[in-house]
C-alpha positions in Angstrom: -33.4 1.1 -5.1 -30.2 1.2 -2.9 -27.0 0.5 -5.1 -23.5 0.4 -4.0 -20.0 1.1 -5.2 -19.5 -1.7 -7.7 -23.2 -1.0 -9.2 -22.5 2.6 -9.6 -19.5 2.1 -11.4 -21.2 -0.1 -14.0 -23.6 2.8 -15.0 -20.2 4.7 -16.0 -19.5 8.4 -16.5 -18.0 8.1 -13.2 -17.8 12.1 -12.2 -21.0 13.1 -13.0 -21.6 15.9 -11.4 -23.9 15.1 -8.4 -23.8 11.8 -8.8 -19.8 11.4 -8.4 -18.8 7.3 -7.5 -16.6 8.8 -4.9 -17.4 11.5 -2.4 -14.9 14.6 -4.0 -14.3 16.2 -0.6 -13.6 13.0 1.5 -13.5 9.4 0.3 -13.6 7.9 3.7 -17.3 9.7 3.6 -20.3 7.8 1.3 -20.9 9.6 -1.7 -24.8 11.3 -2.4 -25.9 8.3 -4.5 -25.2 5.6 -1.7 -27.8 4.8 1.0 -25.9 3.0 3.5 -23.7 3.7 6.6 -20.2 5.3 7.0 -18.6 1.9 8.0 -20.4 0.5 4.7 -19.2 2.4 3.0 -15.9 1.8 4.0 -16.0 -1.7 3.7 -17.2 -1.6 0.5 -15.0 0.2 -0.9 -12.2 -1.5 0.7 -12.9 -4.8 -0.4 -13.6 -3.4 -4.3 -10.1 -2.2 -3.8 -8.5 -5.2 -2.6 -10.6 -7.4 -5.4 -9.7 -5.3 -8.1 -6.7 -3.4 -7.5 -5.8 -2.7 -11.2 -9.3 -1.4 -11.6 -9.5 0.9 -8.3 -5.7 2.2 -9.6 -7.6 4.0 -12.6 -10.6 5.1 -10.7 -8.6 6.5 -7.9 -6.3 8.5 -10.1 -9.0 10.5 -11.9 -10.7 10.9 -7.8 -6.9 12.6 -7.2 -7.0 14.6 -10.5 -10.9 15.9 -9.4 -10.8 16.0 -5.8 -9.5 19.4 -3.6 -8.0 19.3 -1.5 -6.5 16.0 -1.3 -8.6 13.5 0.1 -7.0 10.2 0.7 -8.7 6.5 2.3 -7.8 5.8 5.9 -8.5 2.3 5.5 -7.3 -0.9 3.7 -7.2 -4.5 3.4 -4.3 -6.7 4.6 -3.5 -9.6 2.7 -5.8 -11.9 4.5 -8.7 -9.1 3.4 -9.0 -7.8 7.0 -10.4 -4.1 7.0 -7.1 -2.1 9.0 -6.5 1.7 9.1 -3.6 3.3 8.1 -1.2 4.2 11.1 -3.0 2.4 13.3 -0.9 -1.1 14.9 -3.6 -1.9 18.2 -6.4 -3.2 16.3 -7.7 -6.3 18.7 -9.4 -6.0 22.4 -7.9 -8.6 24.4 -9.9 -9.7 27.0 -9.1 -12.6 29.9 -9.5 -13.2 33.5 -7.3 -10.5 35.8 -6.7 -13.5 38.6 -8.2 -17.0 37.3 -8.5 -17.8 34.0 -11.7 -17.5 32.4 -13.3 -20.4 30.5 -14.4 -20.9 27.0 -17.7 -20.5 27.8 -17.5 -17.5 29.6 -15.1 -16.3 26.7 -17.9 -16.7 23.7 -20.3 -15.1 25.5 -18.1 -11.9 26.2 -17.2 -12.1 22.7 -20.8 -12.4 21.5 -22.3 -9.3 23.6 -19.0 -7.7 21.7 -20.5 -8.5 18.1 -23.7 -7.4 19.4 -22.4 -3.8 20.2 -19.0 -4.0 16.8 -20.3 -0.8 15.2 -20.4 0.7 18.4 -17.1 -0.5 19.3 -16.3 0.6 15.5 -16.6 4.0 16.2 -15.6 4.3 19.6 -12.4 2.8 18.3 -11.9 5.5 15.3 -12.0 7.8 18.0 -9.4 6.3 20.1 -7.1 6.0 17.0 -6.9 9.8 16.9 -6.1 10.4 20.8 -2.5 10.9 22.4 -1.6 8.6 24.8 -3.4 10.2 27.8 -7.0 10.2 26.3 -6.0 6.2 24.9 -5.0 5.3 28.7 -8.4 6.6 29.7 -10.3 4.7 26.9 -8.7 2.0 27.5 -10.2 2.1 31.8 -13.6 3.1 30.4 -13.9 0.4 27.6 -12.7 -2.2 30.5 -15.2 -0.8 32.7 -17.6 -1.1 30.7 -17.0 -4.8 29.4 -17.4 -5.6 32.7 -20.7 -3.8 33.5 -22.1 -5.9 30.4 -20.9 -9.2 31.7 -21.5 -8.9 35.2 -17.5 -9.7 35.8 -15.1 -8.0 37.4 -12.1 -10.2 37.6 -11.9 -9.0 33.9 -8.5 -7.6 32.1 -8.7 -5.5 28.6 -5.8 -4.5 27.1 -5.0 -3.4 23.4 -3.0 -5.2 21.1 -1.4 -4.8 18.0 -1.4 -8.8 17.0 -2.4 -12.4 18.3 1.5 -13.5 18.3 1.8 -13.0 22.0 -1.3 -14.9 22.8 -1.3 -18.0 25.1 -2.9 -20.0 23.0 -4.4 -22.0 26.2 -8.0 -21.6 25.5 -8.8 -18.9 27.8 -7.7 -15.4 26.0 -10.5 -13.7 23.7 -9.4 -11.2 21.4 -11.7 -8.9 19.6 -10.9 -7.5 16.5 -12.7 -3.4 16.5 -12.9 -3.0 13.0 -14.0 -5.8 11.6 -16.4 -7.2 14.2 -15.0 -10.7 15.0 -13.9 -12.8 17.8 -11.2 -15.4 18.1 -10.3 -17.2 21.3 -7.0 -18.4 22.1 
């Protein structure tokens, strides 16, 4: 039977060796007892965290007092409970028409091939959040490119952004957030 985080911890004896509630040489990595994916795990974890900080607080402070070297999580939850990444400000795709705008129609569908391929996106995102600004300029062209060979479009612009605040807000800009697998449009 698969169990996660919050299941695990019930059983107590939380170290036991081999069967540790947190991975002891990276915490952003599933530990041996759980059975699902990386970005599961992550999520999981996350959201125990942001549910029950107090809890997590005493958990993660024995992990610090066990763990070598010093492992610490990459990711967190913003206020609204949104999985982010620390250090990282360009979280959303933002996809619109280069000449015309596109309409809403044409929007959903982009952003619904999107969800189709978020884990994909996931970790091709993790991987551009560790690039210099010359490897991010050229994901940036190949992600575009490739938006475009799904959606047979190529009056297409995708940029990064760090927030929705510049948005138009007329109804024809989709923005795509990469780690947590959702589309608004705007």
């Amino acid at each position: 039977m698969s169990k996660n985080f919050e299941q695990r911890l019930y059983e107590g004896n939380y170290w036991e060796k081999g069967n540790e509630c947190l991975n002891l040489h990276d915490i952003n990595k599933p530990p041996d007892f759980y059975e699902g994916t990386e970005k599961e795990w992550i999520d999981e974890l996350t959201t125990y965290l942001f549910l029950y900080p107090k809890e997590w607080e005493t958990i993660y402070q024995q992990y610090l007092s066990l763990c070598e070297p010093e492992s610490s999580l990459q990711f967190y939850r913003n206020e609204e409970g949104y999985l982010r990444k620390l250090g990282v400000n360009e979280i959303y795709l933002k996809v619109s028409g280069h000449i015309e705008p596109l309409p809403y129609e044409k929007l959903n569908r982009i952003g619904c091939l999107l969800s189709e391929r978020g884990e994909e996106l996931y970790w091709s995102f993790l991987e551009y959040c560790s690039m210099d600004e010359s490897g991010k300029d050229l994901w940036r062209e190949r992600t575009e490119i490739y938006i475009k060979k799904m959606v047979n479009e190529t009056d297409l612009s995708v940029l990064v952004a760090a927030t929705l605040d510049n948005a138009d807000f007329l109804g024809n800009e989709l923005y795509f957030d990469l780690l947590n697998n959702y589309y608004i449009i705007l």
